[in-house]
C-alpha positions in Angstrom: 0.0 0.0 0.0 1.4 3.5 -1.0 -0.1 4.9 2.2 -3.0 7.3 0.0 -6.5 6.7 0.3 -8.3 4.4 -1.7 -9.9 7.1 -3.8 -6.5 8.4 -4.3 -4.7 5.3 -5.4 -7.1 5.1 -8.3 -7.3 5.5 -12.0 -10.3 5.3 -14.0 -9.6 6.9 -17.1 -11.6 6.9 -20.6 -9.7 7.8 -24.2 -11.4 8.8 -26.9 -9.3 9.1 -29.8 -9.9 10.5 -33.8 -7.3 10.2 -36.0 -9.2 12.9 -38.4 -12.5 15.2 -37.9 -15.1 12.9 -39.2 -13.1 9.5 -38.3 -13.7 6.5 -36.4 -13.3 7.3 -33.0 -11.4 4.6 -31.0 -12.6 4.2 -27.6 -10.3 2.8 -24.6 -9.9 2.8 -20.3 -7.4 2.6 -18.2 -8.6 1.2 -14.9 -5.8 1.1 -12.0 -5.6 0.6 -8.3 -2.6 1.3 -6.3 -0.3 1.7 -9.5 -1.5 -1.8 -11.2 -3.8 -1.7 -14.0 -7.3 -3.4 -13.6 -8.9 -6.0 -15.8 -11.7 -3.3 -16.9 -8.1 -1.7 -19.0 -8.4 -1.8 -22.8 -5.4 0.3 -23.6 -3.0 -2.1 -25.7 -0.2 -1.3 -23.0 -1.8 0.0 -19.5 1.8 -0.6 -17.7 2.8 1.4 -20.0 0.2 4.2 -20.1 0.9 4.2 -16.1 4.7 4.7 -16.4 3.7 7.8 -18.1 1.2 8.9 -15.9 3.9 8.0 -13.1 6.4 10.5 -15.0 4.8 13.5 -16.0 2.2 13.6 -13.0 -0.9 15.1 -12.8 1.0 18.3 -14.0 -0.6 16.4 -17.6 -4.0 16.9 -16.5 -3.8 20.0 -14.4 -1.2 22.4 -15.8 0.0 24.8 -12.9 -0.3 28.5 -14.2 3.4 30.2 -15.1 5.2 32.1 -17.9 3.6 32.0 -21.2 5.1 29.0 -23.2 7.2 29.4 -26.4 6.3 26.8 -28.3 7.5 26.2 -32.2 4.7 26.7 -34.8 4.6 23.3 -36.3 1.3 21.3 -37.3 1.9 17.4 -36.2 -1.4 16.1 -37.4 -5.4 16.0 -36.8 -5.9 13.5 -34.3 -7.7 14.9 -30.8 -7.9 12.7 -27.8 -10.1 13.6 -25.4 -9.3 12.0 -21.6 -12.0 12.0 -19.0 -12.5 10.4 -15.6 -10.6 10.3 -12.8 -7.0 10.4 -11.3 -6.4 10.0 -8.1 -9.5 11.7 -6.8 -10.1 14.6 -9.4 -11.9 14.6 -12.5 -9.7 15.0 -15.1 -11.9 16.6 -19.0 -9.1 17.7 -20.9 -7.7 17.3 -24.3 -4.7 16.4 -26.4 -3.5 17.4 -29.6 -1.0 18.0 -31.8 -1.2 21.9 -32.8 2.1 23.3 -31.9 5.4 21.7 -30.8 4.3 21.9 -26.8 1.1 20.2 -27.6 3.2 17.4 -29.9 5.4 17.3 -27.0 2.2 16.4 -24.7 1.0 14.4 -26.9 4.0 12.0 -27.4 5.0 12.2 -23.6 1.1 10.2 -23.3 1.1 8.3 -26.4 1.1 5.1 -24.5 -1.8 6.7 -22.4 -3.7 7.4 -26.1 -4.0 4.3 -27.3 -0.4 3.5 -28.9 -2.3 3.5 -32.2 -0.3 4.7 -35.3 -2.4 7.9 -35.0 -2.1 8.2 -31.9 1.8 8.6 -32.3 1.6 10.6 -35.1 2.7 8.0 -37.7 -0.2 7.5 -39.8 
């Protein structure tokens, strides 16, 4: 036991991911108590989509307010993933894409966490 809460040792995440407006949308979860993934998990990898979690933190979900980035002006593609649920006790609604280098950046620091679909990395 990691010494949080129950509520706070869980995951329950769902991805919904387009690789273009208008496409199929591919639907998974990642389901996890105390940092192992549950049997309701359809992500290809959950360990995976967990170590990621585990190394960017929930700075992913909840950005703390600073500097304006600079980020390079570079298109990396139409897919949109949209994560909702919770982690560790908050609800997380937010988005991914791949609009500008910071976002691609985001995006590729997750992509295990998105589905680890060729779209979902960017390589179609």
């Amino acid at each position: 036991m990691t010494g949080r809460s129950d509520e706070l040792a869980q995951v329950d995440l769902t991805i919904r991911l387009t690789e273009e407006p208008g496409g199929a949308e591919h639907v998974f979860r990642l389901v996890a108590v105390d940092d192992r993934p549950g049997v309701a998990s359809s992500l290809p990898d959950p360990e995976a989509a967990l170590a990621a979690l585990e190394r960017s933190g929930e700075d992913i979900f909840f950005p703390k307010p600073g500097p304006p980035r600079l980020c390079t002006q570079q298109y990396g593609g139409p897919q949109v993933a949209v994560v909702t649920g919770a982690f560790h006790g908050r609800n997380v609604n937010t988005a991914f894409r791949r609009t500008d280098g910071c976002e691609i950046a985001r995006w590729n620091a997750m992509a295990a966490l998105l589905g680890g679909t060729p779209g979902s990395r960017g390589d179609t």
